[in-house]
C-alpha positions as CSV (number, residue, x, y, z in Angstrom):
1,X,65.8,89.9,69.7
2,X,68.9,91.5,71.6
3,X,69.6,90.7,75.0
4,X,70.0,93.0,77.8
5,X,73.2,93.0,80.4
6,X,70.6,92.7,82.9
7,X,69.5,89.6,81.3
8,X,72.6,88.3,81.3
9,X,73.6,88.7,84.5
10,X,70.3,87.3,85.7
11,X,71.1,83.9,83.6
12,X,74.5,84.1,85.0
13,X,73.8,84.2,88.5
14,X,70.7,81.6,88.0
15,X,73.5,79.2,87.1
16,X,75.7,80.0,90.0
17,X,73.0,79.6,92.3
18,X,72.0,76.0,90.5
19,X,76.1,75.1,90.8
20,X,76.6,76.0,94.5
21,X,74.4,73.4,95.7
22,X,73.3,73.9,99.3
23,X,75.8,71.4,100.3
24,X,78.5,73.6,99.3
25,X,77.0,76.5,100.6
26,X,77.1,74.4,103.9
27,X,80.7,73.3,103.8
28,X,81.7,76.9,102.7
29,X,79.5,78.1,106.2
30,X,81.0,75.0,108.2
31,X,85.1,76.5,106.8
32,X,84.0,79.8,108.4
33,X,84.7,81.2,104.9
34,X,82.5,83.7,102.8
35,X,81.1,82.5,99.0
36,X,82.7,85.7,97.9
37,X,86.2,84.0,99.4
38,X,85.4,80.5,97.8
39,X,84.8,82.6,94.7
40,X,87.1,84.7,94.4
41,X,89.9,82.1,95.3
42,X,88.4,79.8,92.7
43,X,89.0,82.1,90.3
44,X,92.4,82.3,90.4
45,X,93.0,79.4,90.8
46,X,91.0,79.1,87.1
47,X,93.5,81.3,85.4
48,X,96.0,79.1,87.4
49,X,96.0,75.5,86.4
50,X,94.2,73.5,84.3
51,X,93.2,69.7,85.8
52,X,91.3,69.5,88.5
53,X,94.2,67.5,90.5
54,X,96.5,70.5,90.0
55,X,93.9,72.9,91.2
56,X,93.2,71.2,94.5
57,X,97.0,71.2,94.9
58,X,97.4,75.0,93.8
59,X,94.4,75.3,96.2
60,X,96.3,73.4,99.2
61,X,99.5,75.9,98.3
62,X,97.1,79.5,98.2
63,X,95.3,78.6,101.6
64,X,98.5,77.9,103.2
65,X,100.0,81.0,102.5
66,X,97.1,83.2,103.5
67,X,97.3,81.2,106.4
68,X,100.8,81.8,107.0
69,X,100.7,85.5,106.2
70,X,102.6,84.4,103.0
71,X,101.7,86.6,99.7
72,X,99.7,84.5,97.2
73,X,101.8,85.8,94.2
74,X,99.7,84.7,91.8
75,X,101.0,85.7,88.6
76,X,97.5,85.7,86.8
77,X,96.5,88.9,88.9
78,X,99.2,90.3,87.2
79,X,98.0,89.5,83.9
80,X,94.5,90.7,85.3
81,X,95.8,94.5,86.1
82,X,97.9,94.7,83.0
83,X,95.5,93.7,80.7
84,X,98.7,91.8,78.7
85,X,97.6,88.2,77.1
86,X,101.3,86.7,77.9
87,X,101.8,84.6,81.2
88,X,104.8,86.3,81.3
89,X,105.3,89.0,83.6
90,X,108.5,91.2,84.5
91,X,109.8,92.3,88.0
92,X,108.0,95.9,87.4
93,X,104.7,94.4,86.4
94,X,105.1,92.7,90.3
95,X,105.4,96.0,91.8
96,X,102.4,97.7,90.3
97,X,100.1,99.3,93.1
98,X,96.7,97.5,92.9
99,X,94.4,95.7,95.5
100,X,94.9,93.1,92.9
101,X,98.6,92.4,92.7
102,X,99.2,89.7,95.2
103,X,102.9,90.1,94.8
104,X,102.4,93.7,97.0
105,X,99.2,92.8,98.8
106,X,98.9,90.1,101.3
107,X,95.9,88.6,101.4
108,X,92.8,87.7,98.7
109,X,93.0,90.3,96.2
110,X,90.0,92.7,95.8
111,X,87.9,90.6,94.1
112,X,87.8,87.5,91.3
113,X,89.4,87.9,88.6
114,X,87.9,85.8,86.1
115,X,84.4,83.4,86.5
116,X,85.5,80.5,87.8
117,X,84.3,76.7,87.1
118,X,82.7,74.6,89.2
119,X,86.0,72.4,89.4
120,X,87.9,75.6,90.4
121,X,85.2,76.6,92.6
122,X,85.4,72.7,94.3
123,X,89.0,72.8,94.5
124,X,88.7,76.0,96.5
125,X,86.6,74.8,98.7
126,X,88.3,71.0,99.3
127,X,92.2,71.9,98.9
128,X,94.3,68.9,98.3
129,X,97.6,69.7,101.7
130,X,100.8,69.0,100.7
131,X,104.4,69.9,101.3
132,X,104.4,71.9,98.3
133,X,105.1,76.0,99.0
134,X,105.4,76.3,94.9
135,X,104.2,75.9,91.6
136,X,104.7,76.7,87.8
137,X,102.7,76.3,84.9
138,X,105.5,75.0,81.5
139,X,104.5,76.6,78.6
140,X,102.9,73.4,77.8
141,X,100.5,73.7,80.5
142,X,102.2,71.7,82.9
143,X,102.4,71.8,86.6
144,X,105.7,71.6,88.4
145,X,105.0,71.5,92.3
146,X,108.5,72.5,94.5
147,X,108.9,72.4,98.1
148,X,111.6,74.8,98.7
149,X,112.4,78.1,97.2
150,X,115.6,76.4,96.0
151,X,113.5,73.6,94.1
152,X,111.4,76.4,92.5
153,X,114.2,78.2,91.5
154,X,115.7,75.0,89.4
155,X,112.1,74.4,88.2
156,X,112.5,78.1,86.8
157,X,115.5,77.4,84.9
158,X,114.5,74.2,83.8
159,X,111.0,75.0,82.4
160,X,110.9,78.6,81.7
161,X,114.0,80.0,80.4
């Protein structure tokens, strides 16, 4: 028995609708926000971080900046346009022209970029604020929150040279 893509994506968005209960739907209606916002935030913040505490703080950091007029740059849309299986990207790579490169475009990029889980999806929808402006992943899979461009530029050196 082979399974159709139509199938699929009919199981796939059977779970999505079983995951964003209608209490989230609410609170993503109450925000003045879109699903396809929560979503598509969400999912970077998936390719982002890892624990759910990082991602609420990751989430706090995104919001802010498209608040601020700030771009996201997000280094997993990056990874996203080129396709490359590294997290490391090069200064060219931030300059590609695509609605998805958050380096060039302010703003939410086009669309997701991956399928999000439902703690990415939550900690889209209830950002932890901070005084953070920054983050890097180590390597290792850690998360170093800076304040200042300054701090993020020491984090740099420290963790990823």
């Amino acid at each position: 028995y082979r399974t159709t893509p139509e199938e699929i994506i009919k199981k796939m968005l059977a779970n999505f609708d079983q995951k964003l209960t209608s209490d989230l739907r609410e609170e993503i209606s109450h925000q003045g926000k879109s699903i396809f916002e929560i979503v598509t935030m969400a999912s970077l913040i998936e390719k982002e971080v890892r624990t759910l505490k990082d991602k609420k703080l990751v989430s706090g950091i995104l919001w802010k900046r498209l608040k601020e007029d700030i771009p996201l740059q997000v280094d997993a849309t990056i990874t996203y346009i080129t396709g490359k299986k590294s997290i490391e990207i090069s200064i060219e790579e931030t300059k590609i022209d695509s609605p998805y490169n958050t380096y060039k475009v302010r703003g939410l990029p086009l669309g997701p970029i991956s399928n999000p889980g439902l703690d990415s999806l939550i900690a889209a929808l209830y950002p932890e604020e901070s005084d953070y402006w920054y983050y890097l992943s180590t390597p290792e899979g850690q998360t170093i929150f800076s304040k200042t461009y300054e701090e993020h530029n020491i984090a740099k050196a420290k963790y990823l040279q």
